[in-house]
C-alpha positions as CSV (number, residue, x, y, z in Angstrom):
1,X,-41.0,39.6,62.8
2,X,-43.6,42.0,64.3
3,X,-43.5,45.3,65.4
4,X,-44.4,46.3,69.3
5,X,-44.4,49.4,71.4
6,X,-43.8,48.9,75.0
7,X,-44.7,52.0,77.3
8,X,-43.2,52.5,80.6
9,X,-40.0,49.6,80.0
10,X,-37.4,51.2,82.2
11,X,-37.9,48.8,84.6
12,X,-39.5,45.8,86.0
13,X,-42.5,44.1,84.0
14,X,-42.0,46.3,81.2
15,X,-38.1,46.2,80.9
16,X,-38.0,42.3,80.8
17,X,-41.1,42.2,78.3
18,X,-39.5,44.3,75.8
19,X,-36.1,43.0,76.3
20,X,-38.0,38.9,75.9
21,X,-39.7,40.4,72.6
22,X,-36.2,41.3,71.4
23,X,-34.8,38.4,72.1
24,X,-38.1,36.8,70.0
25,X,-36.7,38.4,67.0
26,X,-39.2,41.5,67.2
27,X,-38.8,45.1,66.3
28,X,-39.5,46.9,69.8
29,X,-39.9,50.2,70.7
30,X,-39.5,51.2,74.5
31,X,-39.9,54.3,76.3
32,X,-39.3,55.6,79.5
33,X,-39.8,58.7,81.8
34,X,-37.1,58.5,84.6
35,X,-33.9,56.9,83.5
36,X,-33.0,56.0,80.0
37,X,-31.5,51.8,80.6
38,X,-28.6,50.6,79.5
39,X,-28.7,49.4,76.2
40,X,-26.5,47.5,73.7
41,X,-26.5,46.3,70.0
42,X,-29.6,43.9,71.1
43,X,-31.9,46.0,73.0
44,X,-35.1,47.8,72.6
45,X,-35.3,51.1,71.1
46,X,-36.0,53.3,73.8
47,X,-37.4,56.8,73.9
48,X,-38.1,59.6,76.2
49,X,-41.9,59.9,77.0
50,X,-43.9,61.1,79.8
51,X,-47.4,59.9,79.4
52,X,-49.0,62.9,81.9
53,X,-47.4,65.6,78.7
54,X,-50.3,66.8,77.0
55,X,-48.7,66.1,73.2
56,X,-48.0,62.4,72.6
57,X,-45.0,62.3,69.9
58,X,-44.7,59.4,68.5
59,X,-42.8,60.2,65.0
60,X,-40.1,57.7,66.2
61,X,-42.7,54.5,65.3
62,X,-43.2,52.8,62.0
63,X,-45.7,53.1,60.1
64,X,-47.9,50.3,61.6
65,X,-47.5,48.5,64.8
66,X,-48.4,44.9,65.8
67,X,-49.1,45.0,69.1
68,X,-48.8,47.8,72.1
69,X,-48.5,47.1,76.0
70,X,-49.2,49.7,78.7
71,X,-47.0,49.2,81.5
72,X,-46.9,52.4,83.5
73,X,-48.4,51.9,87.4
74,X,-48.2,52.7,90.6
75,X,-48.3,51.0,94.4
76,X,-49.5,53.3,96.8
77,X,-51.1,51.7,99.6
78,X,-52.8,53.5,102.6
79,X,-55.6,53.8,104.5
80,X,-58.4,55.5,102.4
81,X,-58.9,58.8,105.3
82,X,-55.3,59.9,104.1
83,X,-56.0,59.8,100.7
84,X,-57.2,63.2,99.4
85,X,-59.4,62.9,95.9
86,X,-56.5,64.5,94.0
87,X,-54.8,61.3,94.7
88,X,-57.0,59.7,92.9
89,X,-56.9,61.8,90.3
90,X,-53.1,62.0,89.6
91,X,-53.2,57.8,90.3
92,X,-55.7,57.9,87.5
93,X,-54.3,60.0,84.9
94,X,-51.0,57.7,84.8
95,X,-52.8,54.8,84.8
96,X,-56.1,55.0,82.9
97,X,-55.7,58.7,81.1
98,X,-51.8,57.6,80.1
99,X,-53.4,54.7,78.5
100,X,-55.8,56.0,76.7
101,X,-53.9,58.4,75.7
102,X,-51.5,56.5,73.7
103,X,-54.1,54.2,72.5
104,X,-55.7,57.0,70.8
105,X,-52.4,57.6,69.2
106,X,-51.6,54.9,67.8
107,X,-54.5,53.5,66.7
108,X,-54.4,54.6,63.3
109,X,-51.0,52.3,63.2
110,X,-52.2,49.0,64.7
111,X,-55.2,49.5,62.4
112,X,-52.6,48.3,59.5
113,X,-52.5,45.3,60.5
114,X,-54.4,42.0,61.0
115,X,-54.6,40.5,64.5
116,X,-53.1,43.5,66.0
117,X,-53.2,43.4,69.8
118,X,-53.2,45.5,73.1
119,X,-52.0,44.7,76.2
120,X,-52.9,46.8,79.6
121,X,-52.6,46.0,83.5
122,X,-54.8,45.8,86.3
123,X,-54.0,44.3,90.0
124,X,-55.6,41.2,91.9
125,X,-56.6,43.7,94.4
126,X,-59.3,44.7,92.4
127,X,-61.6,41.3,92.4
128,X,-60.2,40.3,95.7
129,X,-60.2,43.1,97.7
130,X,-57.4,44.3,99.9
131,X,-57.1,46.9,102.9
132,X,-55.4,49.9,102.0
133,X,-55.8,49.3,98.2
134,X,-58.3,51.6,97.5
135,X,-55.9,53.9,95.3
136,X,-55.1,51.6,93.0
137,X,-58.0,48.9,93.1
138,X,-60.0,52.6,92.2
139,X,-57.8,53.0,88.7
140,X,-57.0,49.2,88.0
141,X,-60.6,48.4,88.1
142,X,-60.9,51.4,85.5
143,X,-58.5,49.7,83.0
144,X,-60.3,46.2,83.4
145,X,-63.7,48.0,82.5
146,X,-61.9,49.6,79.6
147,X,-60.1,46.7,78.2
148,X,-63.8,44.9,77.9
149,X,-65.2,47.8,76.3
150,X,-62.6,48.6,73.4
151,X,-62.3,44.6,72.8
152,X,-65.6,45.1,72.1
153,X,-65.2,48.3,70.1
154,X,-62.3,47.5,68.4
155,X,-63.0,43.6,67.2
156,X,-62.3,42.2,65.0
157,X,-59.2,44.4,64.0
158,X,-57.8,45.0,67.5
159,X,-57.6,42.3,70.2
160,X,-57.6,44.2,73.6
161,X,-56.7,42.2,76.6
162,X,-55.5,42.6,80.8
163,X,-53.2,40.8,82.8
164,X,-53.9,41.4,87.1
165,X,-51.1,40.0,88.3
166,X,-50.5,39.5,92.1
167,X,-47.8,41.2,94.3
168,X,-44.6,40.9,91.8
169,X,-40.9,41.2,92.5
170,X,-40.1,44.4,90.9
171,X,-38.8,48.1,91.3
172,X,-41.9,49.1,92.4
173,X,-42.3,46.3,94.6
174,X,-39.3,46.8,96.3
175,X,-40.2,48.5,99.6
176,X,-43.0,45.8,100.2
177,X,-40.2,43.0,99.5
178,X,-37.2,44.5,100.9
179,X,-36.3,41.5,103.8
180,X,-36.3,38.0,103.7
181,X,-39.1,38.0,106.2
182,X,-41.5,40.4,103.8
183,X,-40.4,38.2,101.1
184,X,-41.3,34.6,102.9
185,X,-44.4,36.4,104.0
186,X,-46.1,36.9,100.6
187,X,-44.9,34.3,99.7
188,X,-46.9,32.5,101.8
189,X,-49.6,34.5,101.4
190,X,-50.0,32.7,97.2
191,X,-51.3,28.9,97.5
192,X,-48.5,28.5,95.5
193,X,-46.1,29.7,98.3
194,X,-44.1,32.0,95.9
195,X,-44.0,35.7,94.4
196,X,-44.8,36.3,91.1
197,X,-41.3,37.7,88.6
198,X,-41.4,39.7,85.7
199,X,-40.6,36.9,84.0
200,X,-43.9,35.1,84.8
201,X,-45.6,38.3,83.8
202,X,-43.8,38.7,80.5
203,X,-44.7,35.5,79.3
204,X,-48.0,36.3,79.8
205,X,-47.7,39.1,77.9
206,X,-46.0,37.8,75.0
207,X,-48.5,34.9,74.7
208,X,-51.2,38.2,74.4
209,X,-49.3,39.7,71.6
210,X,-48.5,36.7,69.8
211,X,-50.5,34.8,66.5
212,X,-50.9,31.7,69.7
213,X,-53.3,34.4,71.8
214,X,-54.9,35.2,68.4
215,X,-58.9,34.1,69.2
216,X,-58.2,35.9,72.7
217,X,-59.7,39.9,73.5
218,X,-61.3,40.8,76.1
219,X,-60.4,39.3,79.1
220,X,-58.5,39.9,82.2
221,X,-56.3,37.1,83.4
222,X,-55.2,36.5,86.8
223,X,-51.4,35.5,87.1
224,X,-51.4,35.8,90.6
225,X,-50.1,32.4,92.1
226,X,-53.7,31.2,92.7
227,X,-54.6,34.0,94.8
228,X,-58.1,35.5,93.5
229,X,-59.7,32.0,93.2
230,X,-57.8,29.5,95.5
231,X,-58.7,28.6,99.6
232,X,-55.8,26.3,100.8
């Protein structure tokens, strides 16, 4: 059994990830900001944190950690003139300052352990690029150039590696997929005619984590239904 923290896993990616790690026999702790989930006898162990707080507390962990996932985003697509730079900046400090953040914080845990790994997330949108992503693309392409440079930093204790998944049905998602016409419409959009799930994500993930990822760190991998490399 390993031990895993899971930030942002009130909903979507996050929530099924920790609740699939579970289910893998795994010690997880959760947090989240908004809304506390339901839980029962077989779910994560949630707590309370807000990642923009300037103290970090942590005292509900163990004493080491096997792996860590960063989880917290945000979809926020317009065109760049209505963006104001402190857009940027607050887009920023939930998705790159939040994770480093809680990196530095529990570092001195995943460093008691062999073959301990992190797990952040960018966005297609940030090799293929996308009108109206420039908010996200801007901070996504931050935590791609970060994951690269602490797998580098951190080897060989600390594998550090990024999933950029494509448009995926989730919370977040849910204005961009709310009809059966948006939803057969990016669809289409993937050469493999469908939208990514948490579930596709998660398993992702969870390979990552796990002893079968183990000579895997520093790379970003593209579960996007073939979208940053295929022309069908």
């Amino acid at each position: 059994m390993s031990t895993y923290l899971v930030i942002g896993a009130s909903s979507g990616i996050g929530k099924k990830l920790a609740e699939q790690l579970v289910e893998s026999g795994h010690k997880v702790f959760a947090t989240y900001f908004k809304k506390k989930p339901e839980t029962n006898t077989g779910s994560p162990d949630y707590h309370y944190l807000n990642v923009l707080d300037e103290s970090m507390p942590l005292d509900f962990l163990t004493e080491s950690l096997d792996g860590l996932v960063y989880c917290p985003g945000s979809i926020n697509l317009r065109p760049f003139e209505r963006i104001k730079p402190a857009d940027f900046v607050a887009d920023y400090n939930l998705q790159v300052t939040g994770a480093i953040k809680i990196i530095q914080a529990t570092m001195p845990r995943l460093k008691k352990v062999e073959n301990a790994s992190i797990v952040m997330f960018s966005t297609v949108a940030v090799q293929t690029g996308f009108p109206f992503h420039t908010q996200v693309s801007a901070s996504k392409g931050a935590i791609e150039g970060l994951t690269r440079a602490l797998a580098a930093e951190f080897a060989p204790k600390i594998r550090v590696n990024c999933i950029a998944p494509s448009l995926t049905d989730t919370p977040l998602a849910a204005t961009l997929l709310n009809t059966d016409q948006k939803r057969e419409a990016n669809a289409l959009r993937h050469p493999l005619k469908k939208t990514g799930t948490t579930q596709n994500i998660a398993d992702m993930a969870e390979f990552l984590l796990s002893e079968k990822g183990s000579w895997i760190s520093g790379q970003v991998f593209h579960v996007d239904g073939g979208m940053s490399s295929l022309k069908v």
